[in-house]
VOLUM-519180 format. One record per residue (C-alpha): residue number from 0; residue in three letters; z, x, y. Coordinates in Angstrom, 2 decimals. Layout:
<pts>
num, residuo, z, x, y
NUM, ALA, Z, X, Y
...
</pts>
This chain:
<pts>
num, residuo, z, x, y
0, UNK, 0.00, 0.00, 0.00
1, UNK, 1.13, 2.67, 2.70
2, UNK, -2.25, 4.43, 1.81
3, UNK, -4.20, 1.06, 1.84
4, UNK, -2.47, 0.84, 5.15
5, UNK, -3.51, 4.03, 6.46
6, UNK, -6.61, 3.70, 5.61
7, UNK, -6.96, 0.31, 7.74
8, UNK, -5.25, 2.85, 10.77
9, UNK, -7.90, 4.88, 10.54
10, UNK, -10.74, 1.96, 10.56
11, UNK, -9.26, 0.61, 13.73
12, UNK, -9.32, 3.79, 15.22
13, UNK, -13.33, 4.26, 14.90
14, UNK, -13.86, 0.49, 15.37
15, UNK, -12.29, 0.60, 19.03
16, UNK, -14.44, 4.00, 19.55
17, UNK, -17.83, 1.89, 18.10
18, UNK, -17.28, -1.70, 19.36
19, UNK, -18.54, -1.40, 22.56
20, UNK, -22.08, -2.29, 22.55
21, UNK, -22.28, -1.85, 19.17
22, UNK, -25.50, -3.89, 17.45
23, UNK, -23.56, -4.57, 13.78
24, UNK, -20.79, -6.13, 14.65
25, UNK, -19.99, -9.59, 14.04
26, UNK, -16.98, -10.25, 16.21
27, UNK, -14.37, -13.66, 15.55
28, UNK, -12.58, -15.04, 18.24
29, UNK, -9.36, -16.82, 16.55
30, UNK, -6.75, -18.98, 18.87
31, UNK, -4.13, -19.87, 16.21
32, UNK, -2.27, -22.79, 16.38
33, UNK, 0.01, -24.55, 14.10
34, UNK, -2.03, -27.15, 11.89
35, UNK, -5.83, -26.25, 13.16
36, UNK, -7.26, -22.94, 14.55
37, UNK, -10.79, -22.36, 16.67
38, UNK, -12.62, -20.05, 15.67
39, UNK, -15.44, -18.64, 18.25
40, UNK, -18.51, -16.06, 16.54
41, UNK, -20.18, -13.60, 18.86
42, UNK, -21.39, -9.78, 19.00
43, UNK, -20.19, -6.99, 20.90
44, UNK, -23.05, -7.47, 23.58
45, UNK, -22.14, -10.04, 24.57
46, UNK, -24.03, -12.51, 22.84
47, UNK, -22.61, -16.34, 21.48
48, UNK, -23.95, -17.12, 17.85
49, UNK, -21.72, -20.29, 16.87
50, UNK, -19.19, -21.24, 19.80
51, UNK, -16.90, -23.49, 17.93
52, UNK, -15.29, -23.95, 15.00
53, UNK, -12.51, -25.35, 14.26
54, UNK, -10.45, -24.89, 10.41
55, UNK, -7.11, -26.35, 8.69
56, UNK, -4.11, -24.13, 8.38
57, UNK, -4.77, -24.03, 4.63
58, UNK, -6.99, -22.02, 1.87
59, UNK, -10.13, -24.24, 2.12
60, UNK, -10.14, -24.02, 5.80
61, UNK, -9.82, -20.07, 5.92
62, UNK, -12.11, -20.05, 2.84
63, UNK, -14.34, -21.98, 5.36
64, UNK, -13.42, -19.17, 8.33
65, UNK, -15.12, -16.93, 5.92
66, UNK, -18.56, -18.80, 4.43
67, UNK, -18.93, -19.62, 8.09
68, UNK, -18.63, -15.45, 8.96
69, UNK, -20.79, -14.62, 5.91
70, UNK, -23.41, -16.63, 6.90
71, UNK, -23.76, -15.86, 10.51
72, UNK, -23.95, -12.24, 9.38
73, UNK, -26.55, -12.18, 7.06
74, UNK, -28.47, -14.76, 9.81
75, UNK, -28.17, -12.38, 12.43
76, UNK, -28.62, -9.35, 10.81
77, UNK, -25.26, -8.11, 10.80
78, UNK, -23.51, -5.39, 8.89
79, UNK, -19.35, -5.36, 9.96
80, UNK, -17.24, -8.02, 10.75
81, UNK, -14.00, -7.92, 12.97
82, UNK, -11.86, -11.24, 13.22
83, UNK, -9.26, -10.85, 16.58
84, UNK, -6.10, -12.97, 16.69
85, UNK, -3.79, -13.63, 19.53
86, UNK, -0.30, -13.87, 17.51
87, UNK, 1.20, -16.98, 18.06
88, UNK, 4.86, -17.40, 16.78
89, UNK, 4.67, -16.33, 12.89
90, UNK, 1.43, -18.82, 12.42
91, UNK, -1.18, -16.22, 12.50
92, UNK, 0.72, -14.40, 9.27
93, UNK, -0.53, -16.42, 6.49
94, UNK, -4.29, -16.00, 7.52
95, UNK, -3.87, -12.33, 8.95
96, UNK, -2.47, -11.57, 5.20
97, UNK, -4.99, -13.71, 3.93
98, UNK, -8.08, -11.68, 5.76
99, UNK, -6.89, -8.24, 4.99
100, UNK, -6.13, -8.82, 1.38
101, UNK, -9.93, -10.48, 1.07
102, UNK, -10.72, -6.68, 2.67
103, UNK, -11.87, -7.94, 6.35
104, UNK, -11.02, -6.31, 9.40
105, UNK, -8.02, -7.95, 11.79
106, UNK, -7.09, -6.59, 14.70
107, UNK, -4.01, -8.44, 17.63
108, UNK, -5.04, -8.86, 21.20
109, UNK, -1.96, -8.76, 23.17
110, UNK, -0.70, -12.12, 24.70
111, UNK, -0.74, -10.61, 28.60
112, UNK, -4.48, -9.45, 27.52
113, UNK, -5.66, -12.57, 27.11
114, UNK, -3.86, -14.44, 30.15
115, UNK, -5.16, -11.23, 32.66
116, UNK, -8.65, -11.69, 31.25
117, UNK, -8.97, -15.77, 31.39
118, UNK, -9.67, -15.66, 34.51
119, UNK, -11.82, -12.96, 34.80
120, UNK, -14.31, -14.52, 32.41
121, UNK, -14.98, -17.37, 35.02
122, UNK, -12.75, -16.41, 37.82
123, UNK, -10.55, -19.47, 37.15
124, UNK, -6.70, -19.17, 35.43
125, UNK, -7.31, -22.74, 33.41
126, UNK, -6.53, -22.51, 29.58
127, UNK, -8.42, -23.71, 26.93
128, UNK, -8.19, -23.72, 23.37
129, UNK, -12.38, -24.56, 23.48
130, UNK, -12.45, -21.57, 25.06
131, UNK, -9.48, -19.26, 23.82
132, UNK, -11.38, -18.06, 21.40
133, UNK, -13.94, -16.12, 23.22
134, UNK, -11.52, -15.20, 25.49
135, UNK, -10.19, -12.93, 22.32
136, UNK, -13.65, -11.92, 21.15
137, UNK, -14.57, -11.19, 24.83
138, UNK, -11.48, -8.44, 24.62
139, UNK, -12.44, -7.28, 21.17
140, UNK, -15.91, -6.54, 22.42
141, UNK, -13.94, -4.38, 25.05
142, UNK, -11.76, -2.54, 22.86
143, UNK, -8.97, -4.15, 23.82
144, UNK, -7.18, -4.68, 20.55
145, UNK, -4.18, -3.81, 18.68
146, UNK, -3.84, -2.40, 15.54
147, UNK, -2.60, -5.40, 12.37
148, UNK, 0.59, -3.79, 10.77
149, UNK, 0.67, -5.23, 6.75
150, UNK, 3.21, -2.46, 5.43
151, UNK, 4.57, -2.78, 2.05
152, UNK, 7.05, -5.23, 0.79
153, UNK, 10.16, -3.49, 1.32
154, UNK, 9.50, -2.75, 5.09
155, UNK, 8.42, -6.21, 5.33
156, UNK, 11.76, -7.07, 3.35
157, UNK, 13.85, -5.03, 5.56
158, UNK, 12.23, -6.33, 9.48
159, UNK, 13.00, -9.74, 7.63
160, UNK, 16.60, -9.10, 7.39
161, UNK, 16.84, -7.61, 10.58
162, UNK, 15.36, -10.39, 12.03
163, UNK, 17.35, -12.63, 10.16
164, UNK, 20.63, -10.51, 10.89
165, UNK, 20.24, -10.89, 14.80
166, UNK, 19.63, -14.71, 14.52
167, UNK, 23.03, -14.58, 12.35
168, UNK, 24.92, -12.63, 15.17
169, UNK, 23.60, -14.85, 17.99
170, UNK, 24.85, -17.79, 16.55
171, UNK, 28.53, -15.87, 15.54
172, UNK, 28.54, -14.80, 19.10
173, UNK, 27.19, -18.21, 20.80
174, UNK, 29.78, -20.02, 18.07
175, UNK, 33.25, -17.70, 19.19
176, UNK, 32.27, -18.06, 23.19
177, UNK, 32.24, -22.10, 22.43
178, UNK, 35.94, -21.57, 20.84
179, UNK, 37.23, -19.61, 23.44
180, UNK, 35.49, -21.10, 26.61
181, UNK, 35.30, -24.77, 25.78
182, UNK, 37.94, -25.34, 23.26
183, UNK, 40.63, -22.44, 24.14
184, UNK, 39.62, -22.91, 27.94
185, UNK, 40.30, -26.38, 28.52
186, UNK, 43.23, -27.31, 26.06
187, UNK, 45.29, -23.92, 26.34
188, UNK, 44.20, -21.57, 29.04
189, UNK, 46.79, -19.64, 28.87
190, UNK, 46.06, -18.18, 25.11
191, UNK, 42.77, -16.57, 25.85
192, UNK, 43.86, -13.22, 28.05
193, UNK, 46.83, -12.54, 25.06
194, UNK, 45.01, -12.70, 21.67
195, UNK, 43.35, -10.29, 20.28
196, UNK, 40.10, -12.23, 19.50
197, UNK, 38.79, -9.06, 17.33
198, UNK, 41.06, -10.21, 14.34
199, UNK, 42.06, -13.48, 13.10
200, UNK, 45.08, -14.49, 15.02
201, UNK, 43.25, -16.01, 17.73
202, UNK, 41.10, -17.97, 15.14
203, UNK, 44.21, -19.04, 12.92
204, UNK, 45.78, -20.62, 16.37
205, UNK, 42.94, -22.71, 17.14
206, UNK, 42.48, -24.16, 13.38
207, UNK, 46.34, -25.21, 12.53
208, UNK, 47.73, -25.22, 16.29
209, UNK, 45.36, -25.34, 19.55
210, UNK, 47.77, -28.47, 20.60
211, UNK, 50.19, -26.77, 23.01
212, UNK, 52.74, -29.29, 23.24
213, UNK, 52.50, -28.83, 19.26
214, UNK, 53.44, -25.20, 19.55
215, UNK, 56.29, -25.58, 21.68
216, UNK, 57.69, -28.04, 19.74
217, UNK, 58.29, -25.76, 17.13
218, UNK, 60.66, -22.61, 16.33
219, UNK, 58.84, -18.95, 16.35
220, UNK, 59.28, -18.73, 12.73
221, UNK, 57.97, -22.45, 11.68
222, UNK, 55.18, -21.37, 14.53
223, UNK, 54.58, -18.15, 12.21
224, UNK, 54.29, -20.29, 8.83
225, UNK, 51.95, -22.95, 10.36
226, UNK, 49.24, -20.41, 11.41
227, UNK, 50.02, -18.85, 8.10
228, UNK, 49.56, -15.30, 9.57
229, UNK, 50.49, -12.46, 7.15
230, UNK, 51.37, -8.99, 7.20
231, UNK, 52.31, -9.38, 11.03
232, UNK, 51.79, -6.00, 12.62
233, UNK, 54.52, -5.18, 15.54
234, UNK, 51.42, -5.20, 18.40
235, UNK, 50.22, -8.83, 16.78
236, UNK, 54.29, -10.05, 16.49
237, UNK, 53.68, -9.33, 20.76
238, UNK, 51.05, -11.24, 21.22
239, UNK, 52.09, -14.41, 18.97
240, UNK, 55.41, -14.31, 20.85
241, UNK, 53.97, -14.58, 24.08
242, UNK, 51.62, -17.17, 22.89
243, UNK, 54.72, -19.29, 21.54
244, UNK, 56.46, -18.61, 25.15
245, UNK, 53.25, -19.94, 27.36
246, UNK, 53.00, -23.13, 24.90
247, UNK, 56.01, -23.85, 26.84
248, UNK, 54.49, -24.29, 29.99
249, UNK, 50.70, -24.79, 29.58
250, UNK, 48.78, -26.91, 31.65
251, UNK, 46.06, -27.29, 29.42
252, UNK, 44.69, -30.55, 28.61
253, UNK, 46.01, -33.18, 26.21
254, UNK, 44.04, -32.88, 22.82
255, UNK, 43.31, -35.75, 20.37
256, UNK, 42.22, -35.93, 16.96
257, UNK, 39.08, -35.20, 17.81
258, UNK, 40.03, -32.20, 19.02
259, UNK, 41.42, -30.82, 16.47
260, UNK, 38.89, -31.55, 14.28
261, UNK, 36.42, -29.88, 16.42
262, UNK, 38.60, -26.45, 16.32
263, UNK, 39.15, -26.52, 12.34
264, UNK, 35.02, -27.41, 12.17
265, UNK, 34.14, -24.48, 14.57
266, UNK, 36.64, -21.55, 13.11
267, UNK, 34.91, -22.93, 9.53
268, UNK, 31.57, -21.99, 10.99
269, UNK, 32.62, -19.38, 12.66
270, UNK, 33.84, -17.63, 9.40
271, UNK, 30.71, -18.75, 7.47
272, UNK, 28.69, -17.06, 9.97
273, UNK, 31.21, -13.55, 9.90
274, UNK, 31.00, -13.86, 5.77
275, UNK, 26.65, -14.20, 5.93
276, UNK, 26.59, -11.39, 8.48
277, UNK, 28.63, -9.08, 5.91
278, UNK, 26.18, -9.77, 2.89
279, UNK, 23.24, -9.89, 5.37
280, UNK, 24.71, -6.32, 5.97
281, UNK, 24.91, -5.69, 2.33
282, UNK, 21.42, -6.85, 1.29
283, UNK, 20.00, -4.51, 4.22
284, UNK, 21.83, -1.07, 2.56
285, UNK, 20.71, -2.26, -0.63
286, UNK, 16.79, -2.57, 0.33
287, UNK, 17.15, 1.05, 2.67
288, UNK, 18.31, 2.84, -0.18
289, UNK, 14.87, 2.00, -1.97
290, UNK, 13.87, 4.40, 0.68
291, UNK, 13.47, 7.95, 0.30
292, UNK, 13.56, 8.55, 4.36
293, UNK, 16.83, 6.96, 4.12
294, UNK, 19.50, 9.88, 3.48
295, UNK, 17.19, 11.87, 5.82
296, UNK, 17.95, 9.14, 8.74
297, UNK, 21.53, 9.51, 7.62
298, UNK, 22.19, 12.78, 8.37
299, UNK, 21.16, 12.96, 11.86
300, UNK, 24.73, 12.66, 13.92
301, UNK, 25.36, 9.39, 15.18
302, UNK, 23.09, 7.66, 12.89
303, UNK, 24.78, 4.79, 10.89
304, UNK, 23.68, 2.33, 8.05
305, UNK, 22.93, -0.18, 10.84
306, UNK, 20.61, 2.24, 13.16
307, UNK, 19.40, 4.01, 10.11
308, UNK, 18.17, 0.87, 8.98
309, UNK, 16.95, -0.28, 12.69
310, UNK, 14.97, 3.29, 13.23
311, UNK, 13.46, 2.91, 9.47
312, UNK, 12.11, -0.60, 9.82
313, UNK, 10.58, -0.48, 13.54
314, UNK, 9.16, 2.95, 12.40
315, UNK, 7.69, 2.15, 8.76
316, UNK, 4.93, 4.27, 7.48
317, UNK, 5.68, 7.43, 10.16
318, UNK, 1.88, 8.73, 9.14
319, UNK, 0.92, 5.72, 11.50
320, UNK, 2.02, 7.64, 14.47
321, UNK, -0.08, 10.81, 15.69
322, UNK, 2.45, 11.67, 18.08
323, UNK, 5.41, 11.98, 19.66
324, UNK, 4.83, 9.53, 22.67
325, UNK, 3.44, 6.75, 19.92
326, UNK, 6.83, 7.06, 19.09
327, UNK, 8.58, 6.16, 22.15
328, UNK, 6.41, 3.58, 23.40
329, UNK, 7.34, 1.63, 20.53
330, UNK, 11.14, 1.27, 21.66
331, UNK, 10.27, 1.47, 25.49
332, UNK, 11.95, 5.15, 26.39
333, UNK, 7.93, 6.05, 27.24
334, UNK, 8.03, 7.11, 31.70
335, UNK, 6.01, 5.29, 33.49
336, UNK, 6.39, 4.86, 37.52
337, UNK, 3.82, 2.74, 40.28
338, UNK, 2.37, 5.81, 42.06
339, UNK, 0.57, 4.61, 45.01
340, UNK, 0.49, 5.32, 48.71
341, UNK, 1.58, 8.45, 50.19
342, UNK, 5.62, 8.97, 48.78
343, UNK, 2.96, 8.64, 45.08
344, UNK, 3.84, 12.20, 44.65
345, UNK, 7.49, 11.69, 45.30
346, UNK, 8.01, 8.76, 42.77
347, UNK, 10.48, 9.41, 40.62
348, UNK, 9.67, 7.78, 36.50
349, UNK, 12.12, 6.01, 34.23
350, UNK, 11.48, 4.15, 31.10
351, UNK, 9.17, 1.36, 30.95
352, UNK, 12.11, -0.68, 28.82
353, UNK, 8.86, -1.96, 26.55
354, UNK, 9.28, -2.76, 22.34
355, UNK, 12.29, -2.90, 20.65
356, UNK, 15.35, -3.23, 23.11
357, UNK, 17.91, -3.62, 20.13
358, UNK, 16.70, -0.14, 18.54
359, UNK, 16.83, 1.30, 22.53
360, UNK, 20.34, -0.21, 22.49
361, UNK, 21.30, 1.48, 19.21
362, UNK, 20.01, 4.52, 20.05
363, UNK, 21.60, 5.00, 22.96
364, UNK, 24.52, 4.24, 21.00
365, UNK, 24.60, 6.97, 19.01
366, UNK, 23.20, 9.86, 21.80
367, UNK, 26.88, 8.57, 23.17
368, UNK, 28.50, 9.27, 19.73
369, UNK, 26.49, 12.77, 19.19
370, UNK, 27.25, 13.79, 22.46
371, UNK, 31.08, 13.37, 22.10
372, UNK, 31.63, 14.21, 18.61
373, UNK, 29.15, 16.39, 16.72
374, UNK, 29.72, 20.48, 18.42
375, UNK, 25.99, 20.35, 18.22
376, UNK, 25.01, 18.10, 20.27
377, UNK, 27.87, 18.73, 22.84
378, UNK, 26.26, 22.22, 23.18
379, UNK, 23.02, 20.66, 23.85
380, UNK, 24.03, 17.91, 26.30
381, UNK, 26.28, 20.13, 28.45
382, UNK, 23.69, 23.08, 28.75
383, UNK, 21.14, 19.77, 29.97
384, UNK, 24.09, 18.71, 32.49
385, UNK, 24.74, 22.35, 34.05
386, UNK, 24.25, 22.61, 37.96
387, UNK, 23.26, 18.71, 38.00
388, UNK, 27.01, 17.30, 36.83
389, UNK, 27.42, 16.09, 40.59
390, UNK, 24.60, 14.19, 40.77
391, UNK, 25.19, 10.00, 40.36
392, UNK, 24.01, 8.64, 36.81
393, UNK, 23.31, 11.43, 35.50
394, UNK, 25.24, 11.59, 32.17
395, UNK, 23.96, 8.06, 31.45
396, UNK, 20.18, 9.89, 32.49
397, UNK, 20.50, 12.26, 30.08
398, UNK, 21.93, 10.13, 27.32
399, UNK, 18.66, 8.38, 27.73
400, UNK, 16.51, 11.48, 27.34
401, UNK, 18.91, 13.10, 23.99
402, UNK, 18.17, 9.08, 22.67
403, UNK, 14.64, 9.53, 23.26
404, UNK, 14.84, 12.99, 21.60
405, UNK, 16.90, 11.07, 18.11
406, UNK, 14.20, 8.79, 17.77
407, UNK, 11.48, 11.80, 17.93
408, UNK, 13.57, 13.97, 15.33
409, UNK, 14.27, 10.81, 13.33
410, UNK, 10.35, 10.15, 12.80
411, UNK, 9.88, 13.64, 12.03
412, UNK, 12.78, 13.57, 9.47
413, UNK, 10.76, 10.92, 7.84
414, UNK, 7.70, 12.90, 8.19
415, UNK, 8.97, 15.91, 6.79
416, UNK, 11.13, 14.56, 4.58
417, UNK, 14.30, 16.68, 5.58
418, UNK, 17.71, 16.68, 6.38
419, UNK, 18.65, 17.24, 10.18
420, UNK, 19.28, 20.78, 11.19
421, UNK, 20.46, 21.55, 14.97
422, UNK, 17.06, 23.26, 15.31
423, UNK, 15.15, 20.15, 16.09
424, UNK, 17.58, 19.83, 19.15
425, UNK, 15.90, 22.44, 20.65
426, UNK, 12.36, 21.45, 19.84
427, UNK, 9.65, 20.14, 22.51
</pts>
């Protein structure tokens, strides 16, 4: 698969040098939608040979897509075909995965790409999914595609999981803020700025005993046994006592049955959601160890399981990269700066903040870990702060470059297929 895939890399790379003008080319336009897609058939010149077409979601209709591409080619004389999608949701999967398996060329036109250049086809902004479709051929005929990533099943596997692993922690995190600032907030206010809300005492109040006037009805000790709290550290025997103390003069709201009810459903689905992110987290290690690159990711300082796993599924098959800049576009630490006017020379760059913001996040992350922990990496980040330490942001500057430098030494791990050595710190 990886070499299938490489192969297809290589393909794209000599279609976008030939497409322009090119006299064997059939190109398809494809604006995907949900149930029905439109389909628009050109050449590279320019030329319209079948304007619309429009095919089911389903394996007749794409079996369609393709008798209908067949048969303009062999009409028109006609020896390569290219079909272009504009990736809508996850609805132009099934018939991307459908055309490369069948052994057709696919290539992405970026979103922006296709709203810039609507209106320079006619000079108007108005969409239309009559004429979506040659807006993506018209771009294709440029050269301005993207390459169609179909990596093998585990990579696909693991991106899944990630995916499916943020989902789970924006819900956990959307689910605790509804606790704490509609349920704690309103019926005992005073609570929130004294529990730790990192462990389970916080969580244990609100499911046996948000009620207030509850609490202080009660001694310390039956207060202890209702929230059935064990193994009561001295810092957590603080905080309960000065919860117990404030029950005694809250102002919160009155609660009802239905609120209570609401707390015991929402600590319930907040602890479903805590127990699916821990075996989410389990079913990622298990997949990443199916990868070689994975140890090698491991070893770099500051490099967990989590951004181990992050680094290996945004970067895949690192043969797909020539270089080093590739690299960093794809999380966004690539320069880039609006030079125009006469300060253009002056203009200082920073990070375009493109791709993958969680892997940017993460790896800035662990240049903050390397930096403070590993003797390494100290050495390197305090030679790269000498005679500038006065100058404002800079530490958080040049955590930005040593994370841009991780994710270069972390594809070349992969590449190389080696364990980190302080070498590659010093590398260009």
């Amino acid at each position: 698969m990886e070499r299938e895939n490489c192969n297809r890399l290589a393909e794209f790379r000599q279609l976008r040098k030939d497409i322009r003008g090119s006299d064997k080319h059939l190109i398809v336009g494809i604006d995907v939608a949900k149930e029905r897609h439109n389909a628009f058939f050109g050449t590279a010149t320019g030329e319209t040979l079948y304007r619309r077409l429009i095919f089911d979601n389903d394996k007749d209709g794409f079996e369609r897509l393709l008798l209908q591409a067949e048969a303009m080619k062999v009409q028109h004389g006609l020896k390569k075909v290219v079909f272009g999608l504009e990736p809508t949701a996850n609805y132009h999967k099934p018939l991307g995965e459908y055309l490369i398996k069948n052994g057709y060329a696919v290539v992405l036109v970026a979103t922006d790409a296709v709203k810039k250049n609507r209106s320079l086809l006619d000079g108007r902004w108005d969409k239309n999914d009559k004429k979506d479709p040659a807006n993506v051929a018209d771009l294709i005929s440029q050269g301005k595609c993207l390459f169609y990533e179909h990596p093998r099943h585990e990579v696909r596997d693991l991106r899944n999981l990630l995916s499916f692993q943020r989902k789970l922690k924006k819900l956990e995190h959307s689910t605790r803020m509804r606790i704490r600032n509609h349920l704690v907030a309103q019926y005992f206010p005073e609570m929130d700025t004294c529990c730790n809300w990192g462990v389970n005492e916080g969580l244990a109040i609100v499911k046996s005993c948000l009620d207030p006037a509850a609490i202080s009805a009660l001694q310390y000790d039956e207060f202890l046994r209702k929230i059935q709290t064990r193994g009561v550290t001295l810092a957590q025997q603080r905080r309960l006592s000065t919860v117990w103390q404030r029950a005694f003069k809250s102002m919160g709201c009155e609660c009802g049955l239905s609120v209570e009810y609401e707390a015991r459903m929402m600590v319930k689905i907040l602890e479903q959601l805590r127990m699916s992110i821990a075996d989410t987290q389990q079913q990622i290690k298990t997949i990443c160890e199916k990868f070689s690159e994975y140890e090698y990711l491991l070893s770099i300082p500051g490099f967990g399981p989590d951004i181990s796993a992050k680094a290996l599924g945004a970067i895949g098959y690192p043969f797909r990269f020539d270089n080093a800049s590739q690299v960093l576009k794809l999380v966004g630490l690539d320069l880039s700066a609006s030079r125009s006017g006469k300060n253009s020379n002056n203009i200082t760059p920073s990070i375009s903040k493109k791709g993958k913001s969680e892997l940017r996040y993460a790896l800035y992350q662990a240049a903050l870990i390397a930096s403070s922990k590993d003797k390494h990496f100290i050495a390197y980040f305090t030679n790269k702060l000498r005679g500038r330490e006065k100058e404002k942001g800079i530490k958080t500057k040049m955590r930005v470059k040593l994370s841009a430098k991780m994710m270069i030494i972390a594809w070349t791990l992969m590449k190389k297929k080696e364990f980190f050595d302080p070498k590659y710190l010093n590398m260009e």
